[in-house]
N, C-alpha and C positions, 0 to 999 in steps of 0.2 A: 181549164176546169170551169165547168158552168159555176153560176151561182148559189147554185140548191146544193150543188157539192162542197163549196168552201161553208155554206152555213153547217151543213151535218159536222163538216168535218172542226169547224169553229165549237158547234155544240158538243162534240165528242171531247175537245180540247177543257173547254167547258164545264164538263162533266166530272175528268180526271182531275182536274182543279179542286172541284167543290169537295171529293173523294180526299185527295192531298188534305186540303184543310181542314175537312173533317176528321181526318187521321190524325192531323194535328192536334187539334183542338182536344180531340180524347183524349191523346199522349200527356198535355198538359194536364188536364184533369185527373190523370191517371199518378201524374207528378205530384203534383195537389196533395193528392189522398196520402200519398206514398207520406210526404214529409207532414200531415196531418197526424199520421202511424207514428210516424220518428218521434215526433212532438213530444204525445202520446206516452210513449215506451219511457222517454228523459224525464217527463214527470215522473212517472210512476216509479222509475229506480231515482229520482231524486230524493222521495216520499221514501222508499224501502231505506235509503242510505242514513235518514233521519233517522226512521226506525232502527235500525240497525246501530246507530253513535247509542241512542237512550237506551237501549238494549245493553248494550256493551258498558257505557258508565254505568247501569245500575248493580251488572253482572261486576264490576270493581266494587261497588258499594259491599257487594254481598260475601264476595271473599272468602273476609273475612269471618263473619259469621259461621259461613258454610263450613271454614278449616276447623272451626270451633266446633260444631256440631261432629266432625266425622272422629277429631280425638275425644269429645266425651264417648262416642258412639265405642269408638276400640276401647277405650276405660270400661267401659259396659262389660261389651265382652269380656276383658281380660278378667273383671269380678265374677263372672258367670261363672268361669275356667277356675277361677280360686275357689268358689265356691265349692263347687262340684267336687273340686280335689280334697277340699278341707272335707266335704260332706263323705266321699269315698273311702279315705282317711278315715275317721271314725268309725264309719260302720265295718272297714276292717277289723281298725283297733276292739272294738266292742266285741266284735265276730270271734278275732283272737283270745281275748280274754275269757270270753262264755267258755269256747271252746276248752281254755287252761283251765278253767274252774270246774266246768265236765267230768274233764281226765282226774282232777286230783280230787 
């Protein structure tokens, strides 16, 4: 092999080299970013998980409260329903009596 051949052929070696490590080098960086991302993600569900506990104790805090509110809430209704029947009730009774008083 002449000399002008081994140099091509040096430079072409050369070449794929500099290509390799540039491949490299972006893979790394590529790595980087990646566990930058990861990093990233584990705050933020660290952050939601926080949220998540003060959420949850305050939702124990409220319970109670809440079980409180939904049996006055059916007390309500059940006085609406008594109402209604007492009020039904009467204006029958009333209706009935007009009526017997009508006839006789």
């Amino acid at each position: 092999m002449s000399e002008e051949t081994q140099e091509r052929a040096i430079g072409r070696i050369e070449g794929k080299l500099d290509m390799i490590l540039a491949d490299q080098e972006k893979a790394r960086l590529d790595r980087k970013h990646q566990y930058e991302k990861s990093e990233a993600i584990e705050r933020r569900l660290d952050v939601t998980d926080q949220k998540l506990t003060a959420v949850s104790s305050r939702m124990d805090d409220a319970a109670p409260v809440i079980s409180d509110i939904r049996r006055w809430k059916e007390r309500f209704i059940g006085m609406q329903m008594l109402v209604v029947f007492v009020a039904g009730s009467t204006g029958a009774a009333i209706t009935a009596l007009w009526k017997w008083l009508w006839i006789k």
